[in-house]
FILUMMAR-766902 format. One record per atom (N, C-alpha, C, O): residue in one letter; x, y, z; residue number from 1. Coordinates in steps of 0.2 Angstrom, whole numbers. Each point is the difference from the previous one (the first is absolute). Layout:
REM FILUMMAR-766902
(pt "A", (X, Y, Z), NUM)
...
END
This chain:
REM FILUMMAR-766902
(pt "X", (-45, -51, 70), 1)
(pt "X", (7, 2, 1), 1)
(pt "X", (-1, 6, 6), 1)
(pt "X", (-2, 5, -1), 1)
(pt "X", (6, -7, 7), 2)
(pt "X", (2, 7, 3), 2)
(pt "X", (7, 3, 0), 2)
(pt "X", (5, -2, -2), 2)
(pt "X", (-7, 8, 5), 3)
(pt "X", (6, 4, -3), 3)
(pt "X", (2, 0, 7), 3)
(pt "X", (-3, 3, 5), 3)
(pt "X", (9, -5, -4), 4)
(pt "X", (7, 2, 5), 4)
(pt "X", (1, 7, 4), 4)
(pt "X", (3, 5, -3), 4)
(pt "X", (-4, -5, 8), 5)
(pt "X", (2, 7, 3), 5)
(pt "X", (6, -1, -1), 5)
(pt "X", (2, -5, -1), 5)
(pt "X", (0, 12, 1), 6)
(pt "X", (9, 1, -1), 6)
(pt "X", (3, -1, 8), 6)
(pt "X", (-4, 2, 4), 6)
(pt "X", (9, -6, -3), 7)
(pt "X", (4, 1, 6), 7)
(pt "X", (0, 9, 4), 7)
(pt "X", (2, 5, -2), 7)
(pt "X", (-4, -7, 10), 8)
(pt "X", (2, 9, 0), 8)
(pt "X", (8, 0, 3), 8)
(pt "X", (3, -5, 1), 8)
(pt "X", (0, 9, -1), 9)
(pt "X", (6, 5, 3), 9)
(pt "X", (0, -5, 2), 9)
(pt "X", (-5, -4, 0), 9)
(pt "X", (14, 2, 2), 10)
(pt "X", (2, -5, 5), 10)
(pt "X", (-3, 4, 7), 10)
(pt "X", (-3, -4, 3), 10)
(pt "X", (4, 11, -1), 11)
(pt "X", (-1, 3, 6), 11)
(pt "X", (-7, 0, 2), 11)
(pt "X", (-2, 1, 5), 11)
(pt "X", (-3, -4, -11), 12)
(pt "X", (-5, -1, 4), 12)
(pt "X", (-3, -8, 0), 12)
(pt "X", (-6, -2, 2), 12)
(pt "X", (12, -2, -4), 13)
(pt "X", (-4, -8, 2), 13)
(pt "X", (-2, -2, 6), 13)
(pt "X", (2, 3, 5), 13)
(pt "X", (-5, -7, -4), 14)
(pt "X", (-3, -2, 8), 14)
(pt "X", (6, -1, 4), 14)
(pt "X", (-1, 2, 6), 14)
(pt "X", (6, -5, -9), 15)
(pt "X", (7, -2, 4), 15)
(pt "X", (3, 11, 3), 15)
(pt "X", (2, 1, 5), 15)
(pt "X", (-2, 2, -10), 16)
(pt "X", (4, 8, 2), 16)
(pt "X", (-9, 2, 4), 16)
(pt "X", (0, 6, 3), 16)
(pt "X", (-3, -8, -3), 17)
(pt "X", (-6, 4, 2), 17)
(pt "X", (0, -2, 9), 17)
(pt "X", (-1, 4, 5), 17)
(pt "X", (2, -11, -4), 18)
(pt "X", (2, -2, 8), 18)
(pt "X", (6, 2, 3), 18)
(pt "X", (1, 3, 5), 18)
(pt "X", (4, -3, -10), 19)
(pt "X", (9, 4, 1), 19)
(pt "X", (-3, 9, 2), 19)
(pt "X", (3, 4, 4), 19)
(pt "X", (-7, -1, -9), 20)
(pt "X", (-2, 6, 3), 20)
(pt "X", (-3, 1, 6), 20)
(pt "X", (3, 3, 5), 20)
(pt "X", (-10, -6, -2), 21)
(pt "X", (0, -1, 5), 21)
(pt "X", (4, -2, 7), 21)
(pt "X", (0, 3, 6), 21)
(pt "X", (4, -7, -8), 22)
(pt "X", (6, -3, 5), 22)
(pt "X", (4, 7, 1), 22)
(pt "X", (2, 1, 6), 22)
(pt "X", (0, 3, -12), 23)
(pt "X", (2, 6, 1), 23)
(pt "X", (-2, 3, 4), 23)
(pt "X", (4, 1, 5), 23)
(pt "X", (-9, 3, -6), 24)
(pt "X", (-2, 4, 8), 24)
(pt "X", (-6, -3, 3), 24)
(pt "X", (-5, 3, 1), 24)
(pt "X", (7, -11, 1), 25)
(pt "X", (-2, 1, 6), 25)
(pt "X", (7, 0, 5), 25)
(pt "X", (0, 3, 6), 25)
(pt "X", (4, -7, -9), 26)
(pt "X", (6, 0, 2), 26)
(pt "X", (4, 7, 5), 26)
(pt "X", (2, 1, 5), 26)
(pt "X", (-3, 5, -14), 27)
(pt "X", (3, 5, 3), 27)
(pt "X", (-4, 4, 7), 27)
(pt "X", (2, 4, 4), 27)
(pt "X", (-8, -5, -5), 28)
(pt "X", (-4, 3, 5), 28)
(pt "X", (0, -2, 8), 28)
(pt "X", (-1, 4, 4), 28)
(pt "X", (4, -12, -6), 29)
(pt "X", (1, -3, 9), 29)
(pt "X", (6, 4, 1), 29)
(pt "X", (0, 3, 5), 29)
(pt "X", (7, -3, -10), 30)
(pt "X", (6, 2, 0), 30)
(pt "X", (0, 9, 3), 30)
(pt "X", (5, 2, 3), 30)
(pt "X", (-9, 0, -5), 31)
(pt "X", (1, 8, 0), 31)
(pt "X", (-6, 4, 5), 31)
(pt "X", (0, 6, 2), 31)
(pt "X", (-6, -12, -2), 32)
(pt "X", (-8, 6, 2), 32)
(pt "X", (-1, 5, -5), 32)
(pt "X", (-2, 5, 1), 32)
(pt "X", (4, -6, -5), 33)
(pt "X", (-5, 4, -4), 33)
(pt "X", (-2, -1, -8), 33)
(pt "X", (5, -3, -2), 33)
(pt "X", (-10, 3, -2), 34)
(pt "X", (0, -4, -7), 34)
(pt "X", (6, 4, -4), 34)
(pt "X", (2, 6, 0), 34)
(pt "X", (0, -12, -5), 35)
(pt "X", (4, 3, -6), 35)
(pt "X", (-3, 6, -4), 35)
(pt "X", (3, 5, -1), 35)
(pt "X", (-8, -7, -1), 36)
(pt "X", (-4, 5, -5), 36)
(pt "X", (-5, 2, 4), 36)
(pt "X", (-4, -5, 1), 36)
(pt "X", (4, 9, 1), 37)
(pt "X", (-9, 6, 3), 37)
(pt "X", (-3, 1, -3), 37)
(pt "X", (1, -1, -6), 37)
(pt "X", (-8, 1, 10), 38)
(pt "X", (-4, -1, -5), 38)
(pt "X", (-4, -7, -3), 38)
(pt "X", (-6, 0, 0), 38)
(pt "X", (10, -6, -1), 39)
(pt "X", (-3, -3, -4), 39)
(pt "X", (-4, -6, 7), 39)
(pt "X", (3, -3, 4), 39)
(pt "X", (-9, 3, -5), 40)
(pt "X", (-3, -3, 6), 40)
(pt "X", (1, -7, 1), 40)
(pt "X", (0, -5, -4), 40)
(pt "X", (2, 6, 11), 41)
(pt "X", (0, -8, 2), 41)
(pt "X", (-3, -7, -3), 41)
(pt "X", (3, -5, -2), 41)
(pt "X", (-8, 5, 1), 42)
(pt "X", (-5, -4, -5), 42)
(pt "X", (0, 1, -8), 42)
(pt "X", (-4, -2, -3), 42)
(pt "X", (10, 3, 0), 43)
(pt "X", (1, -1, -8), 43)
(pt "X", (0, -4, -4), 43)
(pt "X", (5, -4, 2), 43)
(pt "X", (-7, 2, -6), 44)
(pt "X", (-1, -6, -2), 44)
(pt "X", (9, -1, -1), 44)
(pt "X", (3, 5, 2), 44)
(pt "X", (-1, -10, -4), 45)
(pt "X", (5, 0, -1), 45)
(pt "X", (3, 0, -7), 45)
(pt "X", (6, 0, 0), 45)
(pt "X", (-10, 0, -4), 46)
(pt "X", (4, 2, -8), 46)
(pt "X", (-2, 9, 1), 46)
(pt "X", (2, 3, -5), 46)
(pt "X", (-4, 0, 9), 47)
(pt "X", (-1, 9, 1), 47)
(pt "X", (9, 2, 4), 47)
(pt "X", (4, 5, -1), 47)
(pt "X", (-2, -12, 5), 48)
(pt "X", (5, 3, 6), 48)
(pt "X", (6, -1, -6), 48)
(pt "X", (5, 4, 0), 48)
(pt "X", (-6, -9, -4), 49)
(pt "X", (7, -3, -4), 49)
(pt "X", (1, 6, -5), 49)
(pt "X", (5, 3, -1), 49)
(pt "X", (-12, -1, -1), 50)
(pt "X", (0, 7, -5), 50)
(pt "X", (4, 5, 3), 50)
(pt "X", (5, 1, -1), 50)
(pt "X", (-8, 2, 7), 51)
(pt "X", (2, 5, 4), 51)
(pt "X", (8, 2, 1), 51)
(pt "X", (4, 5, -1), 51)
(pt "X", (-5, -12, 4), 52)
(pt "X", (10, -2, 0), 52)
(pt "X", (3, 0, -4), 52)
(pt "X", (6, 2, 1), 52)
(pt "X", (-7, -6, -7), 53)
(pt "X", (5, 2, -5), 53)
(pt "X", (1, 7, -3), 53)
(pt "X", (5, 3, -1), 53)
(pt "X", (-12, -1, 0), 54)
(pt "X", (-1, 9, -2), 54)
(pt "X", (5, 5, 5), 54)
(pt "X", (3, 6, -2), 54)
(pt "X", (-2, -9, 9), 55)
(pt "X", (2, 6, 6), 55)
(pt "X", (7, 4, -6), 55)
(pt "X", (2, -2, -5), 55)
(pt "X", (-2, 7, 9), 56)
(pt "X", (8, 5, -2), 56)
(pt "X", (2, -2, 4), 56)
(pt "X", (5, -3, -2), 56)
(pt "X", (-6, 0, 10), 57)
(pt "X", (7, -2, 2), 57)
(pt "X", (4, -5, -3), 57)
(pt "X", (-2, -2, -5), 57)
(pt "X", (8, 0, 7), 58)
(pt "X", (4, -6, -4), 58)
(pt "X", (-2, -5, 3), 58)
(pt "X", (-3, 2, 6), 58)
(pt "X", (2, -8, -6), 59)
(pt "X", (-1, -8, 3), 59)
(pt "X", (1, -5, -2), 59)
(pt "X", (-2, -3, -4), 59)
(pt "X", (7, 0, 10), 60)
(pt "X", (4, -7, -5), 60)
(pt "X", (-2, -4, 6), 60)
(pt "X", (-1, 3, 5), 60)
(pt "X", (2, -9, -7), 61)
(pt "X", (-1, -6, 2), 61)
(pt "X", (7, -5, -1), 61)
(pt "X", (2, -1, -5), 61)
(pt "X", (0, -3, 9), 62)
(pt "X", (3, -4, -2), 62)
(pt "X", (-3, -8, 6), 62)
(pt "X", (-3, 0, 5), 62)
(pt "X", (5, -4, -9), 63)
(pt "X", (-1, -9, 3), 63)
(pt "X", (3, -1, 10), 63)
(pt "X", (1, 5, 4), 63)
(pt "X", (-2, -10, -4), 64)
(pt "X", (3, -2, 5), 64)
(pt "X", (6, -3, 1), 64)
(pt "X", (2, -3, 5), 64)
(pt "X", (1, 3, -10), 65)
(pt "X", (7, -6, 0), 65)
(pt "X", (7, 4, 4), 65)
(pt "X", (0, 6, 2), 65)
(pt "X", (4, -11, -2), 66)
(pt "X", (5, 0, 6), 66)
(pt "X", (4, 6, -4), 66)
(pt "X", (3, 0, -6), 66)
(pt "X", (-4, 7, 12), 67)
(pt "X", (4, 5, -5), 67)
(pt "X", (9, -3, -2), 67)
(pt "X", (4, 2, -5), 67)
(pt "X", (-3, -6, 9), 68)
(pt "X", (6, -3, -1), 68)
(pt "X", (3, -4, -7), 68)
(pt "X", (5, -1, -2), 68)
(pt "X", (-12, -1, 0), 69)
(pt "X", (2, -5, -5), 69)
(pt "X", (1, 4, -5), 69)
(pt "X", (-3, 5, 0), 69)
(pt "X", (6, -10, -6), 70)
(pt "X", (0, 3, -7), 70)
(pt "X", (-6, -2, -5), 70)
(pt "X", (-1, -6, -1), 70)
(pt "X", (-4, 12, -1), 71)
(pt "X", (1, 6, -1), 71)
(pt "X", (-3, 3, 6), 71)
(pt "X", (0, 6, 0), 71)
(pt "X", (-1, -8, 5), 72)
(pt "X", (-4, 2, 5), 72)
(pt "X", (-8, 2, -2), 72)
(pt "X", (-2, -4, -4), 72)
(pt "X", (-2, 10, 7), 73)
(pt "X", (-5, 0, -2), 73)
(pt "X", (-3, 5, -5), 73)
(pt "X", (2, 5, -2), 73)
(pt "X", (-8, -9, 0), 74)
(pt "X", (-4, 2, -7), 74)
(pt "X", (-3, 5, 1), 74)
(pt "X", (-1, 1, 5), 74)
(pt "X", (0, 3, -10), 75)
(pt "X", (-6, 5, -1), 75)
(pt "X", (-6, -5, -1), 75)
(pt "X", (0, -5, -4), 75)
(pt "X", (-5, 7, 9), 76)
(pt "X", (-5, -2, -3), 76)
(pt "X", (-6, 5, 0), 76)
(pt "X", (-5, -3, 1), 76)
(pt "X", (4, 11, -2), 77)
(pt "X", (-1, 5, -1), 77)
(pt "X", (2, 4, -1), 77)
(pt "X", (5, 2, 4), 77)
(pt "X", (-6, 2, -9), 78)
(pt "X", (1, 8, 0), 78)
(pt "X", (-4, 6, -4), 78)
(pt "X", (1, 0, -6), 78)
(pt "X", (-5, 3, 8), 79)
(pt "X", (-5, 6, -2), 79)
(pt "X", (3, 4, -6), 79)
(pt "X", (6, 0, -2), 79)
(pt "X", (-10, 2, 0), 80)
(pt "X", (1, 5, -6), 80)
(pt "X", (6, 5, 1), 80)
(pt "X", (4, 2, -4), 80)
(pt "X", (-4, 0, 10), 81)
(pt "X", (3, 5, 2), 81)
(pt "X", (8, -3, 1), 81)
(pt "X", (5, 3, -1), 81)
(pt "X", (-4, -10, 3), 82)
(pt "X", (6, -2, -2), 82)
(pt "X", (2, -4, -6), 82)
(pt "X", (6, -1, -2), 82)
(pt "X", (-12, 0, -1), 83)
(pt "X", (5, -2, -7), 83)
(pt "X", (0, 6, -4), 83)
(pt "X", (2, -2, -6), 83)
(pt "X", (-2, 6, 6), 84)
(pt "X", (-2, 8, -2), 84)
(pt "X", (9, 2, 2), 84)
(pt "X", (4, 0, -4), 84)
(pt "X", (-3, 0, 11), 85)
(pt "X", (7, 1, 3), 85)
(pt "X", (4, -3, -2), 85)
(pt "X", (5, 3, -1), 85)
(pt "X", (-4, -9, 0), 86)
(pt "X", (4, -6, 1), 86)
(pt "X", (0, 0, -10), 86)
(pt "X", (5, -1, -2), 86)
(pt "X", (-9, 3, -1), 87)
(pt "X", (-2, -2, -10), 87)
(pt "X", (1, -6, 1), 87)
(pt "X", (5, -2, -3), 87)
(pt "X", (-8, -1, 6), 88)
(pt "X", (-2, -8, -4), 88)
(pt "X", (-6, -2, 1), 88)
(pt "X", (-2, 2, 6), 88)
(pt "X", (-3, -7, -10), 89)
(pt "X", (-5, -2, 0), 89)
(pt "X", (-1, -6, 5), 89)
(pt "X", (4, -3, 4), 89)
(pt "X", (-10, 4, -5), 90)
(pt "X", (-2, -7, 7), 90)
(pt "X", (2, -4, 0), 90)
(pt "X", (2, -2, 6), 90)
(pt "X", (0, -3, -13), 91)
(pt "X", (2, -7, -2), 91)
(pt "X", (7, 2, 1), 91)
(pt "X", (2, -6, 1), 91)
(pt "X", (2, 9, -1), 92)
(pt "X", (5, 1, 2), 92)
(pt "X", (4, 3, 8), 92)
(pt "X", (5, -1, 3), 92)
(pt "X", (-8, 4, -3), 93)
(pt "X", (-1, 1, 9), 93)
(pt "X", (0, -4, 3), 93)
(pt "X", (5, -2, 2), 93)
(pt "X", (-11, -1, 0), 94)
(pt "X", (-2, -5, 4), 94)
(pt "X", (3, -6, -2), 94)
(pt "X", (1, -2, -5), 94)
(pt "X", (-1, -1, 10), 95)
(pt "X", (8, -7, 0), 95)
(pt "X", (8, 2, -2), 95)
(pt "X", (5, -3, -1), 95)
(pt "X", (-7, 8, 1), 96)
(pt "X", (9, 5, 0), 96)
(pt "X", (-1, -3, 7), 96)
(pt "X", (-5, 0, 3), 96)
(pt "X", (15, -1, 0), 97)
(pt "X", (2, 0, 7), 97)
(pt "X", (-1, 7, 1), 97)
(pt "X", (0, 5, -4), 97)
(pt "X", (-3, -4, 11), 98)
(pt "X", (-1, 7, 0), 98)
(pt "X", (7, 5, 3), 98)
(pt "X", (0, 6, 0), 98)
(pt "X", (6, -11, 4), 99)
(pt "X", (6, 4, -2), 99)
(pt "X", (2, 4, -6), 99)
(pt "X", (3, 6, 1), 99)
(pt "X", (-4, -8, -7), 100)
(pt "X", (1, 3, -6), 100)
(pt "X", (-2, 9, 1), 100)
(pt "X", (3, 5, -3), 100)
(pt "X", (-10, -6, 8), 101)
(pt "X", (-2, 9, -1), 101)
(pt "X", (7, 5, 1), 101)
(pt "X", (3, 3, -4), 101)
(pt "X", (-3, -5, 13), 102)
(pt "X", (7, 4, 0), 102)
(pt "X", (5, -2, -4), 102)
(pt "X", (0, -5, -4), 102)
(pt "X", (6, 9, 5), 103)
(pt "X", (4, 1, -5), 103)
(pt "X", (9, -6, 6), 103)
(pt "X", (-1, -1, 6), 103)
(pt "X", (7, -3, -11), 104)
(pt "X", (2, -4, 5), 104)
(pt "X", (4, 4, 6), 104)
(pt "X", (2, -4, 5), 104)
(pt "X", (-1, 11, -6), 105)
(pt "X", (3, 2, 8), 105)
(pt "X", (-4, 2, 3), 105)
(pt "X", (2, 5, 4), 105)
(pt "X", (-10, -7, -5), 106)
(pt "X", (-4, 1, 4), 106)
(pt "X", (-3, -5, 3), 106)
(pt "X", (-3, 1, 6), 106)
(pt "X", (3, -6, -6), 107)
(pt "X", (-3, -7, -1), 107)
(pt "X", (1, -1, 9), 107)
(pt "X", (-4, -1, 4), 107)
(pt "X", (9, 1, -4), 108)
(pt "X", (1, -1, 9), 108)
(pt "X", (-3, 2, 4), 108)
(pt "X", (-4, -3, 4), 108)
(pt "X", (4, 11, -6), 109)
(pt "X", (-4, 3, 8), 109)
(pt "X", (-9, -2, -1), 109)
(pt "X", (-5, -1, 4), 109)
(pt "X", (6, 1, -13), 110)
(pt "X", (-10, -2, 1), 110)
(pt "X", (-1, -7, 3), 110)
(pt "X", (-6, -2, 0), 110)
(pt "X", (12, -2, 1), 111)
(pt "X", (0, -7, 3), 111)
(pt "X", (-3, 2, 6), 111)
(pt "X", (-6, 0, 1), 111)
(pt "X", (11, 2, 4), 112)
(pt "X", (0, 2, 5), 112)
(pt "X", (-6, 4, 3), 112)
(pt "X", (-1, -2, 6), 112)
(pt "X", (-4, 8, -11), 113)
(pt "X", (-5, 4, 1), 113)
(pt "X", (-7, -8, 1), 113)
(pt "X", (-4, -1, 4), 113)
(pt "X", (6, -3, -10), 114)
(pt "X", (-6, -5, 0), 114)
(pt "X", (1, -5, 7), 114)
(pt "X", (-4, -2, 4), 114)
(pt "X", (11, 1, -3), 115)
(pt "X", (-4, -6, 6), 115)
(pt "X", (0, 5, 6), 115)
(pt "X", (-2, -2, 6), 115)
(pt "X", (4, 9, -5), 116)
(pt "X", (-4, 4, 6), 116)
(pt "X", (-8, -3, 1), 116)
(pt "X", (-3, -3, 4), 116)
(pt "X", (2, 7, -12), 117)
(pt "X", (-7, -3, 0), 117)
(pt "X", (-3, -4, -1), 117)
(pt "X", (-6, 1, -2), 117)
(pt "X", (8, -6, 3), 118)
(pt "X", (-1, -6, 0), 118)
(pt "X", (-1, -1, 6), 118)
(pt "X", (-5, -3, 1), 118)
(pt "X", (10, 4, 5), 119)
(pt "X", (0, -1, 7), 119)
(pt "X", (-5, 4, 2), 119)
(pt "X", (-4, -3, 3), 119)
(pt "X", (3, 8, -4), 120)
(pt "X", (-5, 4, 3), 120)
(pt "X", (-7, 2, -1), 120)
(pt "X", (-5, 2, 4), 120)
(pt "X", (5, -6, -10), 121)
(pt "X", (-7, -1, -7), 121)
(pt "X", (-2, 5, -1), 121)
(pt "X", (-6, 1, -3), 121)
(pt "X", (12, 5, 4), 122)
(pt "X", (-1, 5, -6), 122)
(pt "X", (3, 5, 2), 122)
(pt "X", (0, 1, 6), 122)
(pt "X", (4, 4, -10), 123)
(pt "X", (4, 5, 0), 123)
(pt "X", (-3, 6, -4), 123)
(pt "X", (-4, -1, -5), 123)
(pt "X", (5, 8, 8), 124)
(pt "X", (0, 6, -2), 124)
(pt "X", (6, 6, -2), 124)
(pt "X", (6, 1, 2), 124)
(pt "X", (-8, 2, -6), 125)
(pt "X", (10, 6, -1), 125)
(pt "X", (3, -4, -4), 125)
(pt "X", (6, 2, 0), 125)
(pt "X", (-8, -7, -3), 126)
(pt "X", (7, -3, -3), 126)
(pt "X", (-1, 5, -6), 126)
(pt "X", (-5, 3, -2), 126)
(pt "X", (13, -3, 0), 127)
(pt "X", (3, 4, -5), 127)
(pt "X", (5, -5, -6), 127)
(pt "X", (2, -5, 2), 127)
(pt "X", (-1, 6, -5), 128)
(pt "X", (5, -4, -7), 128)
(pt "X", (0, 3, -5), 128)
(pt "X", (-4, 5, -2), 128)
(pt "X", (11, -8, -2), 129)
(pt "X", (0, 1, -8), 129)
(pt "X", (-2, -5, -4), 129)
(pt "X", (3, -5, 0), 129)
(pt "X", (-9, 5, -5), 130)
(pt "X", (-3, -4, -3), 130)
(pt "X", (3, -2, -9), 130)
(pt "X", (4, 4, -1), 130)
(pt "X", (-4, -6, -1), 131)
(pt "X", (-1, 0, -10), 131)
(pt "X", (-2, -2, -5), 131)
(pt "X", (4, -5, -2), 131)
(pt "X", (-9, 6, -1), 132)
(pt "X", (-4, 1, -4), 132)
(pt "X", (4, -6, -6), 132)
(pt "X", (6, 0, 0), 132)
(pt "X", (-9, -3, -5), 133)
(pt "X", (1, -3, -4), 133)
(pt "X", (5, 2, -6), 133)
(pt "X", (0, -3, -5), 133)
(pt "X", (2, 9, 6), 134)
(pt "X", (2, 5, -3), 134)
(pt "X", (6, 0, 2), 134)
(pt "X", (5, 1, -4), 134)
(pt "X", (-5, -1, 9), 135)
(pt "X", (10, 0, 6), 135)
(pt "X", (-3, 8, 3), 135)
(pt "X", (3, 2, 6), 135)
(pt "X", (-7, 2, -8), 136)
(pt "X", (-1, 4, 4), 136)
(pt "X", (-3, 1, 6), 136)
(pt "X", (-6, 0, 1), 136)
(pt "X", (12, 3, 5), 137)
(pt "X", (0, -2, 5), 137)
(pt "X", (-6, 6, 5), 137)
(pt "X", (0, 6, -2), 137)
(pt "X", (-4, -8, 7), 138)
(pt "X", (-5, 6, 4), 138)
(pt "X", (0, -2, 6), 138)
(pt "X", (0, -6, 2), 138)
(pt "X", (1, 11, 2), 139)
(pt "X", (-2, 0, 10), 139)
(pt "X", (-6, 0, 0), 139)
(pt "X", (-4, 3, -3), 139)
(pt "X", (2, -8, 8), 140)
(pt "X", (-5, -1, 3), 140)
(pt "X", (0, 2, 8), 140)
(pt "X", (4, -3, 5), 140)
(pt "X", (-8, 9, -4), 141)
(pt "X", (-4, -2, 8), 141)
(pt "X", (-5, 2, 1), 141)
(pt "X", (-4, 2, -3), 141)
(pt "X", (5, -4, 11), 142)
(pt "X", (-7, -1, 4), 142)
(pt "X", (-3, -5, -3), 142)
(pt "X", (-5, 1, -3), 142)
(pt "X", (8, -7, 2), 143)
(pt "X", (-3, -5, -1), 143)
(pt "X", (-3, -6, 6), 143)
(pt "X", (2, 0, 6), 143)
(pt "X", (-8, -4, -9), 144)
(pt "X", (-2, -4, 6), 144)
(pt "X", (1, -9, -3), 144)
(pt "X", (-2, -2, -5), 144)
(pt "X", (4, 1, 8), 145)
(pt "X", (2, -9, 0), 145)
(pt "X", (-6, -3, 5), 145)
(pt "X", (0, 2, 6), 145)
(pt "X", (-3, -6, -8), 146)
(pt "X", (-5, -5, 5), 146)
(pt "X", (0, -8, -4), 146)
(pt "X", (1, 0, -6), 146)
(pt "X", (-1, -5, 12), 147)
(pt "X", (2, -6, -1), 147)
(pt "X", (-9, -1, -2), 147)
(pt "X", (-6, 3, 3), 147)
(pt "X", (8, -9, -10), 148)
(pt "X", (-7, -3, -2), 148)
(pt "X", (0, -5, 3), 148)
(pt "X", (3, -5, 0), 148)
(pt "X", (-10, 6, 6), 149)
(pt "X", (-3, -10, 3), 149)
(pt "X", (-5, -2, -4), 149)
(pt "X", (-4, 3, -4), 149)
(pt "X", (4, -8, 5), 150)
(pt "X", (-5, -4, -5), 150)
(pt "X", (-7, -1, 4), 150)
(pt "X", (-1, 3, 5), 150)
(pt "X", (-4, -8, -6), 151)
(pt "X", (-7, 0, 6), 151)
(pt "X", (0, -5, 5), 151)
(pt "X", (-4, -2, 4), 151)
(pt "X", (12, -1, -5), 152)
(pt "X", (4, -3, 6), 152)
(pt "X", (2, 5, 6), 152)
(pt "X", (-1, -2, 5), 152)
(pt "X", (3, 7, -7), 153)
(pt "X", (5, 5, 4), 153)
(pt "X", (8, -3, -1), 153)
(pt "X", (5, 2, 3), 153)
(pt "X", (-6, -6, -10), 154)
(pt "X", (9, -1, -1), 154)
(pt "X", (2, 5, -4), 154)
(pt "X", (-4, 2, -5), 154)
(pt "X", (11, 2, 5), 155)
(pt "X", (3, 4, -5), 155)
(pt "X", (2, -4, -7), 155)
(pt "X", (3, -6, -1), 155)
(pt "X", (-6, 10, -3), 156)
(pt "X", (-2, -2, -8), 156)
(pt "X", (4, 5, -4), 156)
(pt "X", (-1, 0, -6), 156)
(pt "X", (5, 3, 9), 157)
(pt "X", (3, 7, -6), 157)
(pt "X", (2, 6, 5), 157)
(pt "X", (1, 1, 6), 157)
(pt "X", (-1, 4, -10), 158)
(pt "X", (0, 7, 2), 158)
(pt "X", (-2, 5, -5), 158)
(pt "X", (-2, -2, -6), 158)
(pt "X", (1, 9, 8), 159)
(pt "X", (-4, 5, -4), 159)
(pt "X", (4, 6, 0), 159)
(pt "X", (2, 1, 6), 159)
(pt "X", (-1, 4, -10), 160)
(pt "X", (4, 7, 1), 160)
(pt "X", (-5, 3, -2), 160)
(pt "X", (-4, -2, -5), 160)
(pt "X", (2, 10, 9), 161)
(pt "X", (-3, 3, -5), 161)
(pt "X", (3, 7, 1), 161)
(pt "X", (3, 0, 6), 161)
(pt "X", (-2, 6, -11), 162)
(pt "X", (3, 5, 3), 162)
(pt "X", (-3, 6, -10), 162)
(pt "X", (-1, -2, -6), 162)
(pt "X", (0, 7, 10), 163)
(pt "X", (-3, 6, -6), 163)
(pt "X", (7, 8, 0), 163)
(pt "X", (1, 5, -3), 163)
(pt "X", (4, -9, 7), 164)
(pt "X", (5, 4, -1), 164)
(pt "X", (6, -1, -4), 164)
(pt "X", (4, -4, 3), 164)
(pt "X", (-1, 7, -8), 165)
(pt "X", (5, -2, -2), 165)
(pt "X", (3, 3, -4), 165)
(pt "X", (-4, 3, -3), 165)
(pt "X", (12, -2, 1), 166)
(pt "X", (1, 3, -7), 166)
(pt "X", (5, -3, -3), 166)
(pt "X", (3, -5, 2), 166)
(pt "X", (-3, 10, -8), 167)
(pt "X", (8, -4, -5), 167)
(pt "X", (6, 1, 3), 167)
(pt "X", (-1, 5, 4), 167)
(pt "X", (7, -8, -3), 168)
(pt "X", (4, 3, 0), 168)
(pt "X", (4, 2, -6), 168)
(pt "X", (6, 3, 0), 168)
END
C-alpha cells in the first residue's frame, strides 16, 4: 500500500505556480523592475509562488473576460496579504467577480482605472475605495495595475498590487 501525499495550498499547485511566474514576469515587462527584491531571476517556481503569496504587499489578480459582461471578470489570485484585507479564504476569493472588491459607488471609476490600463498595459497612482467581506470599507494608493499576457503576447487578465491603504 502507498500512502498519498496530501494536495498542496491551492497557491502552490502547478496551475498558481505558472500564474505566479506569469506574474512578474509580467509585471516586470510592465514597470522595469521585479515585484519582490531579492528573489532571484532563476527560482524555482514552487520558491516564486511561496514568496508571492507570503509577500506584505497586496496582490490580486483577475481573468481576462469582457470587463463589460456580467459578472465580468474573475479573481483568479490573491496573496495572503489580500485575503487577510479582503477576510476571505482562497476557495472563496478566487472566482469571486472581482468587481465585488470595490465597493458599488466605486465600481465605475475602478472600470475606467482598468481599461486605462489596459490601453497602456499598465497604470501607476491609482487610488480607490475598496471592501472587505465585512462591508468594511479602505483607501487604496499608489497602486500599480499591469495587464497579464500569456507566452502568446495575448492579454489574459490583469494584476493590482499596492502595500498602502487604510480603513475608513
Amino acid at each position: 500500500m502507498t500512502a498519498e501525499l496530501p494536495s498542496p495550498p491551492p497557491w502552490l499547485t502547478p496551475a498558481a505556480q505558472s500564474l505566479a511566474l506569469c506574474l512578474l514576469s509580467n509585471y516586470q515587462r510592465a514597470f522595469g523592475t521585479p515585484l519582490i527584491a531579492g528573489l532571484a531571476a532563476d527560482a524555482s517556481p514552487l520558491l516564486v509562488a511561496q514568496e508571492l503569496f507570503a509577500a506584505e504587499l497586496v496582490l490580486l489578480a483577475h481573468d481576462g473576460a469582457d470587463p463589460g459582461s456580467d459578472p465580468g471578470p474573475r479573481l483568479i489570485y490573491a496573496n495572503r496579504a489580500a485575503l487577510r484585507l479582503w477576510q476571505r479564504p482562497w476557495g472563496e476569493m478566487v472566482g469571486m467577480p472581482s468587481q465585488l472588491t470595490a465597493a458599488p459607488t466605486e465600481r465605475a471609476s475602478r472600470s475606467l482605472a482598468l481599461a486605462k490600463a489596459q490601453d497602456h498595459g499598465a497604470l501607476q497612482g491609482y487610488r480607490g475605495v475598496r471592501v472587505n467581506s465585512q462591508g468594511r470599507r479602505f483607501q487604496i494608493t499608489n497602486a500599480r495595475v499591469w495587464t497579464l499576457r500569456d507566452k502568446y503576447n495575448r492579454a489574459c487578465g490583469q494584476a493590482a498590487t499596492f502595500n498602502s491603504w487604510w480603513w475608513l
